[in-house]
Every structure is written in C-alpha cells, then in structure tokens.
MARZAKOL-21907 format. One record per residue (C-alpha): residue number from 0; x, y, z. Coordinates in steps of 0.25 Angstrom, whole numbers. Layout:
# residues N
+--------+-------+-------+-------+
| drense |     u |     v |     w |
+--------+-------+-------+-------+
|    NUM |     X |     Y |     Z |
...
+--------+-------+-------+-------+
//
This chain:
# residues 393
+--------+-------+-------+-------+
| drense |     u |     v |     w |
+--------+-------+-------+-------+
|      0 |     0 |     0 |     0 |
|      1 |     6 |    13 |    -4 |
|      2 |    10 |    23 |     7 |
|      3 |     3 |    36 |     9 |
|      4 |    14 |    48 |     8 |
|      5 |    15 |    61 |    12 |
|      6 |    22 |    66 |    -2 |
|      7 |    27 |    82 |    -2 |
|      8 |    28 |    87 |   -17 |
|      9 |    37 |   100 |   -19 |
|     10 |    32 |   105 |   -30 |
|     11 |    20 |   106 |   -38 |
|     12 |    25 |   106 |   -52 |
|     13 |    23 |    96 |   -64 |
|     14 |    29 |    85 |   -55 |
|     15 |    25 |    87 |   -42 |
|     16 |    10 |    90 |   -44 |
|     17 |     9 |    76 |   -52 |
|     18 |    17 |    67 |   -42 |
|     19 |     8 |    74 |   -33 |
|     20 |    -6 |    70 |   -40 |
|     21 |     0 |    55 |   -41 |
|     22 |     4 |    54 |   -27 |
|     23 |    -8 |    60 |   -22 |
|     24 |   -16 |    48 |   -30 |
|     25 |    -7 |    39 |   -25 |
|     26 |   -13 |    44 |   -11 |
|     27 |     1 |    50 |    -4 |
|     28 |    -2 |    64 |     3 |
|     29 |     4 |    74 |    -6 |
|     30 |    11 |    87 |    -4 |
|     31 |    14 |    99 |   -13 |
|     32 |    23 |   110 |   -10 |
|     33 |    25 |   120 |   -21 |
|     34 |    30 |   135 |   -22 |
|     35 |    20 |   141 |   -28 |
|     36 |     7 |   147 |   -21 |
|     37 |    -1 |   141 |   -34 |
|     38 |     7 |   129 |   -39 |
|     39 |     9 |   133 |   -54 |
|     40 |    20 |   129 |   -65 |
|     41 |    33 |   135 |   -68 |
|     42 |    36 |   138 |   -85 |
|     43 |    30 |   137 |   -99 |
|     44 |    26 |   126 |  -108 |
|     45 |    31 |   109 |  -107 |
|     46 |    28 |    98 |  -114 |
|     47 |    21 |    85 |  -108 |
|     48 |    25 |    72 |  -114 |
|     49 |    15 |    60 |  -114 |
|     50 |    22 |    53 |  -104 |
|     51 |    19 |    65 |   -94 |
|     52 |     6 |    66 |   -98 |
|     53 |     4 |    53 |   -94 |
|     54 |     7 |    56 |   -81 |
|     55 |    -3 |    69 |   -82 |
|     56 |   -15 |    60 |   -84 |
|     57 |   -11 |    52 |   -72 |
|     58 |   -13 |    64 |   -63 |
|     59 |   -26 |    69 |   -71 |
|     60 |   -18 |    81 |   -78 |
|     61 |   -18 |    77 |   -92 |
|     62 |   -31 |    81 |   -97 |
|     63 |   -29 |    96 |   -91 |
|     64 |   -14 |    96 |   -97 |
|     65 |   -17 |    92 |  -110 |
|     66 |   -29 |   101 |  -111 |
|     67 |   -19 |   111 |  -108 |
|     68 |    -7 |   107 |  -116 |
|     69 |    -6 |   105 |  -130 |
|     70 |    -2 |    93 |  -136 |
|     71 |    10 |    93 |  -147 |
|     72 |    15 |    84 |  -154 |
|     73 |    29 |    85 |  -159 |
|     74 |    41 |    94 |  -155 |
|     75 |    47 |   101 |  -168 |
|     76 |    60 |   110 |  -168 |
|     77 |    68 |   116 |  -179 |
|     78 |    82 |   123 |  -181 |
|     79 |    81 |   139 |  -182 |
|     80 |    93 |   138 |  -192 |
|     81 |    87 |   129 |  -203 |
|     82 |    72 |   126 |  -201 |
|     83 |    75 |   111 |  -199 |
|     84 |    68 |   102 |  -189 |
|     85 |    78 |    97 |  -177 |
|     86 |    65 |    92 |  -169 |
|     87 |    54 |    84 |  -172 |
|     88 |    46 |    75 |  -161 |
|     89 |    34 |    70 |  -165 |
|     90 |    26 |    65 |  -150 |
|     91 |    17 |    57 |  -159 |
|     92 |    17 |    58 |  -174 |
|     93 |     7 |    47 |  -177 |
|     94 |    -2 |    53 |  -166 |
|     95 |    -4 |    44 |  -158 |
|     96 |   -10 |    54 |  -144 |
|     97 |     5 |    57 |  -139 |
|     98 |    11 |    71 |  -137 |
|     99 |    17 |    81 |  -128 |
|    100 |     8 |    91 |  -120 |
|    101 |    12 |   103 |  -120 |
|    102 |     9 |   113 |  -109 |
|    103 |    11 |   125 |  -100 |
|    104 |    17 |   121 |   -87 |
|    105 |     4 |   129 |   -81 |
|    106 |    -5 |   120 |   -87 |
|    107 |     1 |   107 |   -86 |
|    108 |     2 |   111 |   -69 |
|    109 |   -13 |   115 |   -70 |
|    110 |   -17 |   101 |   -76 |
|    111 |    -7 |    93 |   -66 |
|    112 |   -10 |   103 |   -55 |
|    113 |   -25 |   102 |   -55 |
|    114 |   -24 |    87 |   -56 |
|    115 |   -14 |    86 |   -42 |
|    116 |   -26 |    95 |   -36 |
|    117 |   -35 |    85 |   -38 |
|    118 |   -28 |    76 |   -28 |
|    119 |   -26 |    77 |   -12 |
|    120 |   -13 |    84 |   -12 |
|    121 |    -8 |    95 |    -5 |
|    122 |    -2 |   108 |   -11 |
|    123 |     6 |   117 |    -4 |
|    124 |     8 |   129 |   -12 |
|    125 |    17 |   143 |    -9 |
|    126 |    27 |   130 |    -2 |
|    127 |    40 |   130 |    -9 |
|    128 |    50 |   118 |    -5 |
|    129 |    63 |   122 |     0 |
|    130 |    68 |   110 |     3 |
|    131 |    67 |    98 |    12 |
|    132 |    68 |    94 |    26 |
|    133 |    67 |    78 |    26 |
|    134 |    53 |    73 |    21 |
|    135 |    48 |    90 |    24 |
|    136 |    51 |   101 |    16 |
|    137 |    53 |   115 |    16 |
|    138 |    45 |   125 |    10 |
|    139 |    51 |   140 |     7 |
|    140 |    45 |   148 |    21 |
|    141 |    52 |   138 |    28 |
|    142 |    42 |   129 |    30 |
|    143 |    41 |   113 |    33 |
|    144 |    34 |   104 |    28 |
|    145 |    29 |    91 |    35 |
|    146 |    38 |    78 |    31 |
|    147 |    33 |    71 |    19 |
|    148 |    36 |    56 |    16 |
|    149 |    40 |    60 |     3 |
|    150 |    44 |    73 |    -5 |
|    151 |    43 |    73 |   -20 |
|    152 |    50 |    84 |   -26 |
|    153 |    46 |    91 |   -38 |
|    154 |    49 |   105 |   -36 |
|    155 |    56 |   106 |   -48 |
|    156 |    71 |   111 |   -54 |
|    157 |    72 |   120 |   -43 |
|    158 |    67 |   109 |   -32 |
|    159 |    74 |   112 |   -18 |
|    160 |    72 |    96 |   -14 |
|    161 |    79 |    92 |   -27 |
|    162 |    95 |    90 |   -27 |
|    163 |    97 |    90 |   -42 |
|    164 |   108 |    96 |   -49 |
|    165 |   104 |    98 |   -61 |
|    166 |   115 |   105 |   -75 |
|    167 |   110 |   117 |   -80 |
|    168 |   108 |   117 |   -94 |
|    169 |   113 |   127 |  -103 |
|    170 |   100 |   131 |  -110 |
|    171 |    85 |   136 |  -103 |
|    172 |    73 |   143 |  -111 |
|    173 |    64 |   153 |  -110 |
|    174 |    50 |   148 |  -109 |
|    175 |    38 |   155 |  -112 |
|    176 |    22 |   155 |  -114 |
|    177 |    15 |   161 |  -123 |
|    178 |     1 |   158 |  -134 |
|    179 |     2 |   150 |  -144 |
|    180 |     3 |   159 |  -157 |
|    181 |    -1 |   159 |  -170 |
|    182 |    10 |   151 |  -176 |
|    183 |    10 |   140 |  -186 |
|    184 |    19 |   131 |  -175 |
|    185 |     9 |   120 |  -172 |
|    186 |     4 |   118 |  -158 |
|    187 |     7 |   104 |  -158 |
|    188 |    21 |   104 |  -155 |
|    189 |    32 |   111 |  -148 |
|    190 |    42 |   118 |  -160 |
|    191 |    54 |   121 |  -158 |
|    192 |    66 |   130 |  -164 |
|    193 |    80 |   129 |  -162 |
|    194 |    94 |   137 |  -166 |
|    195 |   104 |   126 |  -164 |
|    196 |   104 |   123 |  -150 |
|    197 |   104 |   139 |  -143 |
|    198 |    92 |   141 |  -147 |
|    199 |    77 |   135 |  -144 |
|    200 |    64 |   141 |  -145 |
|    201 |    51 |   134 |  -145 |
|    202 |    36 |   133 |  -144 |
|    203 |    26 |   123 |  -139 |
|    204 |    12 |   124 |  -137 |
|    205 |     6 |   122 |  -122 |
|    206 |    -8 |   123 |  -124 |
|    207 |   -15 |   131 |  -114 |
|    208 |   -12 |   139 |   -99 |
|    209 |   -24 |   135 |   -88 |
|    210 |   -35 |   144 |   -90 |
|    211 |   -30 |   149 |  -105 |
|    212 |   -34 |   143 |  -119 |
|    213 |   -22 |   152 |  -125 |
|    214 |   -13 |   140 |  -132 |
|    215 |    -1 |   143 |  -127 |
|    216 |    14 |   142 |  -131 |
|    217 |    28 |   138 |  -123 |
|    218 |    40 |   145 |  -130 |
|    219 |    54 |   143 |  -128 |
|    220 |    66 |   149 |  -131 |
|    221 |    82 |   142 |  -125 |
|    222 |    92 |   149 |  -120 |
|    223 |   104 |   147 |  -113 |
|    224 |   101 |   148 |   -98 |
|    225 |   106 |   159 |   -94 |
|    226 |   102 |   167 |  -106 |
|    227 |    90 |   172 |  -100 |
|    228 |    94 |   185 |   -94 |
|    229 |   100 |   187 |  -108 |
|    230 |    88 |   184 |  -116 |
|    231 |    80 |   194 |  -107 |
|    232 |    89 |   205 |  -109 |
|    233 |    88 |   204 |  -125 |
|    234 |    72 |   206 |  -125 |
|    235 |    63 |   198 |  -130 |
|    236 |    61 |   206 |  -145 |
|    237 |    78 |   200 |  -146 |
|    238 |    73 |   186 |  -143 |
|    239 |    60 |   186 |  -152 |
|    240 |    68 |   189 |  -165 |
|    241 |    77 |   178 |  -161 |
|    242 |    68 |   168 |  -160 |
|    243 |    60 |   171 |  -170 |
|    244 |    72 |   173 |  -180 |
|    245 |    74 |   158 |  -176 |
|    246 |    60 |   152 |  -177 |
|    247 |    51 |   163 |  -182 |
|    248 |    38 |   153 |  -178 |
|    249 |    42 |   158 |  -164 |
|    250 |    38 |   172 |  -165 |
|    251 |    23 |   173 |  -162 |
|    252 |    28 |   165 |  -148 |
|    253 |    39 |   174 |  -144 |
|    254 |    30 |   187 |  -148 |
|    255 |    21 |   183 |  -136 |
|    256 |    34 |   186 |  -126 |
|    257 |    34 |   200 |  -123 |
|    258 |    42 |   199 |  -108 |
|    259 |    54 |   191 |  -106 |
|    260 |    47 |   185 |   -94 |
|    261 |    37 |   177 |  -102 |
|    262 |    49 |   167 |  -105 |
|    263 |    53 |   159 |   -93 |
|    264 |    67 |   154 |   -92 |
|    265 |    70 |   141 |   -90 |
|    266 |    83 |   134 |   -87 |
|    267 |    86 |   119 |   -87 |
|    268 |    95 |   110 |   -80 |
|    269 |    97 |    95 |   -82 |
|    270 |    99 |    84 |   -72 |
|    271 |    95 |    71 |   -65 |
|    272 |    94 |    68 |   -48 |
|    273 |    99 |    52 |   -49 |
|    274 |    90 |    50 |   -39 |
|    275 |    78 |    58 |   -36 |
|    276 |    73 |    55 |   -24 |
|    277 |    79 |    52 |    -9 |
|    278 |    72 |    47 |     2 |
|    279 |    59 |    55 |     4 |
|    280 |    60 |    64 |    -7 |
|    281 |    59 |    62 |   -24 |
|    282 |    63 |    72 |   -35 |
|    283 |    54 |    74 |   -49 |
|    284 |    55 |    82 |   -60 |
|    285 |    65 |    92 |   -60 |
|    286 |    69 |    92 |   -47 |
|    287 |    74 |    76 |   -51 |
|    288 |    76 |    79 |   -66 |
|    289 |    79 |    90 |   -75 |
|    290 |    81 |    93 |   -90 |
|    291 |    79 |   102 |  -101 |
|    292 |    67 |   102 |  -106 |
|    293 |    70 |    99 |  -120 |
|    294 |    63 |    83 |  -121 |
|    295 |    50 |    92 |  -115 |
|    296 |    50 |    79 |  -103 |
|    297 |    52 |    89 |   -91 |
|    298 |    37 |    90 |   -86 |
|    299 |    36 |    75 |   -91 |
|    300 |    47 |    71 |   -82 |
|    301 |    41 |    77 |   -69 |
|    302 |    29 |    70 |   -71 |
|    303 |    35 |    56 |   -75 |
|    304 |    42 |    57 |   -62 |
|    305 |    29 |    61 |   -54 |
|    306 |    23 |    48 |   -60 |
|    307 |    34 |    40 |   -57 |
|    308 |    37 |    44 |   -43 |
|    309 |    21 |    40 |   -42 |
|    310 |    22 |    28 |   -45 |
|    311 |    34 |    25 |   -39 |
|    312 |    27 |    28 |   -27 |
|    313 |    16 |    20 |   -30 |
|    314 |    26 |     8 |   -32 |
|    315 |    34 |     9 |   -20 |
|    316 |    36 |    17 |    -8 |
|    317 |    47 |    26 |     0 |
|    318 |    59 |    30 |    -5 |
|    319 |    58 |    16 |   -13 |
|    320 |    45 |    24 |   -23 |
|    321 |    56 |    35 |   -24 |
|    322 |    68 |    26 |   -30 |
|    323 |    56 |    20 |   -38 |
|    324 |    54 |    33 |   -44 |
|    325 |    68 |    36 |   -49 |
|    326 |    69 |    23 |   -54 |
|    327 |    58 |    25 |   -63 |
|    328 |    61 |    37 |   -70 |
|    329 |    76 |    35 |   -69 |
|    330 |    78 |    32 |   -84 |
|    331 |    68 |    41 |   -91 |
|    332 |    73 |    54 |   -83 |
|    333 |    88 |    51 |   -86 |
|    334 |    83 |    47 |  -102 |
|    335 |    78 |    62 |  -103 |
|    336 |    86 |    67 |   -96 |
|    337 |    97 |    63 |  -103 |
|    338 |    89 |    65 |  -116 |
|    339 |    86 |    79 |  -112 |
|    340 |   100 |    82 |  -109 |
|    341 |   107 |    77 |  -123 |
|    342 |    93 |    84 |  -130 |
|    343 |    94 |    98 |  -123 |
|    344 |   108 |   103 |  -129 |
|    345 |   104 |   102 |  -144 |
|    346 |    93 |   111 |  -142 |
|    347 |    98 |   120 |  -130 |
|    348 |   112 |   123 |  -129 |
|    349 |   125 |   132 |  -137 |
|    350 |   130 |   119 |  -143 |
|    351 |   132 |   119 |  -160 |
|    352 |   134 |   105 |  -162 |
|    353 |   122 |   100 |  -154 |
|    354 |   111 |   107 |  -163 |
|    355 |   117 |   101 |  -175 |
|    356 |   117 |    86 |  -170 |
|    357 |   103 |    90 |  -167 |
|    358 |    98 |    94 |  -182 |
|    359 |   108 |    86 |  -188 |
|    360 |   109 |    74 |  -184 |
|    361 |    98 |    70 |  -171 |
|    362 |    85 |    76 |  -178 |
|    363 |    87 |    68 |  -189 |
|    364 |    89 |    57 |  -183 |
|    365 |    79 |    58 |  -175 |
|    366 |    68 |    59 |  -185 |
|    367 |    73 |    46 |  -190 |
|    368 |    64 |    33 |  -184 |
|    369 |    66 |    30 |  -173 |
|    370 |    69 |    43 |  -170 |
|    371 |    56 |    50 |  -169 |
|    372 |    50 |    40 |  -159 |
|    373 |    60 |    42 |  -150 |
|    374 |    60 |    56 |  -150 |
|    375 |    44 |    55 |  -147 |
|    376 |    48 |    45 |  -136 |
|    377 |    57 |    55 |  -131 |
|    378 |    48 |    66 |  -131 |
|    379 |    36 |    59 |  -124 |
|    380 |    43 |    54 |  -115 |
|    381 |    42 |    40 |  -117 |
|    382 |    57 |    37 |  -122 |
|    383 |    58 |    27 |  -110 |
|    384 |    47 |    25 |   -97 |
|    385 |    44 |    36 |   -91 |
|    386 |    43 |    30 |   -77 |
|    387 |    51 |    16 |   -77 |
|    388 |    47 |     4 |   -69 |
|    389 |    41 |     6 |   -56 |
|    390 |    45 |    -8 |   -50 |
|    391 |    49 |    -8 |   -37 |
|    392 |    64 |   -10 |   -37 |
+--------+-------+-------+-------+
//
C-alpha cells in the first residue's frame, strides 16, 4: 500500500505544477511554494512535443493548451546568403495526427495551472524559497516551513536547493510577443532564417493569450550573451534594417517593437546533476538539467521528469522511488543533451567552418532516407523512451 506523504514543491512553473497534479492524484499532501503573489510564467513562445503533451492529457490540461496553442507541422530554416534551405523537419508529412503545439508560456501555465486547482493542493503564493534546512525550507522573510517527507525542486535555473554547475553558453536571444501579421509565412510552422552561424532570427506562431483571440507570434533574434547592452544602445530602427535586409519576411513582425523592453533577454547554459536527488529532496527541470533550446525539448523535459518521478513514486518508496526516478530518465536526458550540445554551435555561435558543415554536407544528408525520420524522432521526442523501465531495481 502506497504511503501517504507530505510533499513540499518549490515552484509552481511548467514542472512543478504538473508533479504537483500527479502526486496529488496519487493521494500525498502536496505543497507549493512559489514567489510570485499570483503564480504566473516567465518568457515568450515554446514548443510542446507529442511526448509532453501526453503528459498534458494526463493531468487534464491538453484540451485547454491546445485550444490555445496552435499546432505546426514542420520547422523550415534557410540561409540569408543564398535562399537555400538548411532545415527542413516534417513532425508528420503523411498526416497521420502528430505535431508540436505551440504556445505562449501564459497560456500553457493557464491550461496546467487550472487543472492543478482542480486537486486538493496547497498554494502558498508571495513564498519565495531561500533554501533549506533539512526536510524545512526557508522562504525570503526569513520564514520556516514545517518539515516535509519529501522536497521536490523545480524552481527552475535559478533554484537555491539546486547545486548544478552548469557552462554558460556563448550565445542567448531576444524574445518577444507580438500578433501574427499579415504575411505569406504560414502558421503551421515555426520558419526560420539564418547568416552563417552569428545570426538567427525566427517566428513561430503561438495561437492565443487567455482571454485574447489575437493569433499571436514569438520572434526571436540571437546574440552573443553579452550583447545586450550593445544592442539596446544601437536602437531599434539599427536593428530592424538589419533583420529585414537578411529576411525581408520578417518586417511586419519586427514593425510591431516600438520599446526595447518588449524583447526579453534570454541566456543559456548547458549541464547535467549526475545525480539529482539526495535523501529527502529530488531536482526536475532545470534545476537538474539544462540546455539550449535549440531541439525545442525544454518544457518537454520538465514534464517528462514530472511523470517519471510520479511513477517512480508509484513503483517504489523513499529515497528507493528517487534513484528510480534518475534511473528512468537517465538516458533520454543525457541523448539530448548531448544532441542539443553538438546542434547548438551550428546555429549559434562565431565559428565559420561549422555553418558550412551544416548547409553543406548534414542537411543534405539529412533529407536523405532514413534521415528524415530521424529528425522527426528527434523533434517529437521519441528518438528513444522518454521514461525507461520502472522496475524496481
């Protein structure tokens, strides 16, 4: 018979809402500590794979996310320099129901959020973790909480209770929101420009914010990361005739930023806890893993882990549940994350001779059987299990 726990959750993002809604049906007494006086998300536009949403309908979210979302069907990306395809992902060129969802972060956490509300769990809101002491942990006004048997952390990159040491990577973006235009790029897929490797700018359609029927657009525009301040201090007006001199399809997106601040900077770092967890407390997401988000398998990964540690806790109890969890998604984290590390420098960094493997000689080959099914795989998510074997070991 499975124990009853008392489960404290820092952080009620992507994964720590969804661990919450499967632990909670599980029957455990579930906590959640977040920052924010009104839990809400952090950034633009993502992409859920079919192995997330899976996951989604699990918890009751999918329907509301994908009446949000929009669903596309290929990722298409060209060279600035020659026109010339150097991507091309089909999720599902036969049609056969696959695709990825894409969405605004503010509405994928209104489908997931709504659906954790519909469970016996506890929010504690304006409660930002400091750290811990033992199976307690700190909040920001120096605060206590009472001990838990088990603290799940997903408070994200930033996470206090996460001892990660993680590489910086050389290149970030800019991200922003804006409507979808009118413009002959179609809405079924996220398209993408390139000028050798130092610059990237795309545009992927996101559907609809809560409460808005405006069909909406993520743009996005690389840079190194610390070429922020720079970019700011050039104006906008400098960097719309750059972007559209390279991919004139861009313009009626980049038209709609009038204020720097509209484009939120994000920076990346790559890296890997061997093992995340320790006796009493468990890592998922990115404060366990973290990557670019080149492969689009961020969002996906937090709530793969979510679903694994569920069932690991439905296998197995204690610290045994936690070591089940790692075990299970040991080799489909460490796959992409070492895809997402050799992928990432051909699209985002200063190198000359990586671009030109890329056009040259991978996307070639890669539109050459079996290549295009393995791309798909890669993209969906599916390239291997997402959760491996759960038997107790």
């Amino acid at each position: 018979m499975r124990n009853t726990l008392d489960i404290a959750i820092a952080g009620a993002g992507i994964g720590g809402l969804t661990v919450a809604a499967l632990l909670a049906d599980q029957g455990h007494r579930v906590s959640v500590f977040d920052q924010f006086e009104t839990p809400k998300p952090v950034a633009s536009g993502l992409v859920i794979q079919p192995v997330g949403q899976a996951v989604l309908d699990q918890i009751g979210a999918g329907n509301r996310a994908r009446s949000l979302g929009t669903p596309i069907k290929r990722m298409l990306g060209h060279e600035t320099n020659n026109n010339r395809n150097v991507l091309n992902v089909w999720y599902d060129k036969r049609d056969q129901g696959r695709y990825g969802l894409a969405i605004h972060r503010a509405s994928l956490f209104d489908a997931i959020y709504a659906a954790a509300k519909t469970r016996d769990i506890s929010f504690y809101p304006g409660s930002r973790v400091t750290g811990r002491g033992g199976q307690s942990l700190t909040l920001d006004r120096g605060q206590t909480t009472a001990a838990f048997d088990l603290i799940i952390d997903a408070a994200g990159a930033a996470s206090p209770l996460s001892s990660l040491q993680s590489k910086p990577l050389p290149y970030g973006a800019i991200w922003g929101t804006v409507d979808w235009p009118d413009t002959d790029l179609p809405m079924n897929q996220l398209t993408q420009a390139y000028r050798k490797a130092n610059r990237m700018i795309g545009a992927l359609p996101i559907g609809q914010l809560p409460g808005d029927e405006t069909e909406k657009a993520a743009i996005f525009w690389s840079m190194p990361r610390d070429g922020h301040a720079a970019w700011k201090d050039a104006g906008l007006a400098a960097w719309k005739a750059e972007a559209t001199a390279l991919w004139p399809a861009f313009g009626p997106f980049a038209d709609q930023i009038t204020d720097p601040e509209q484009m939120t900077m994000a920076r990346y770092s790559h890296g890997t806890m061997k093992q995340p967890w320790s006796p009493g407390l468990v890592h998922i997401g990115d404060a366990a893993h973290r990557a670019s988000p080149q492969l689009g398998q961020g969002a996906n990964m937090a709530l793969l882990d979510a679903m694994a540690l569920a069932k690991a806790m439905d296998h197995a109890t204690g610290d045994a549940a936690l070591a089940l969890y790692t075990h299970a998604r040991r080799w489909h984290v460490r796959v992409y994350q070492g895809m997402s590390a050799a992928f990432t420098p051909q699209y985002q960094s200063d190198s000359r001779w990586l671009p030109v493997l890329r056009d040259r000689i991978l996307y070639p080959i890669s539109q050459i059987p079996p290549g295009p099914k393995l791309l798909t795989s890669i993209v969906c998510g599916t390239m291997l299990p997402p959760i491996g074997k759960l038997a107790k070991r």
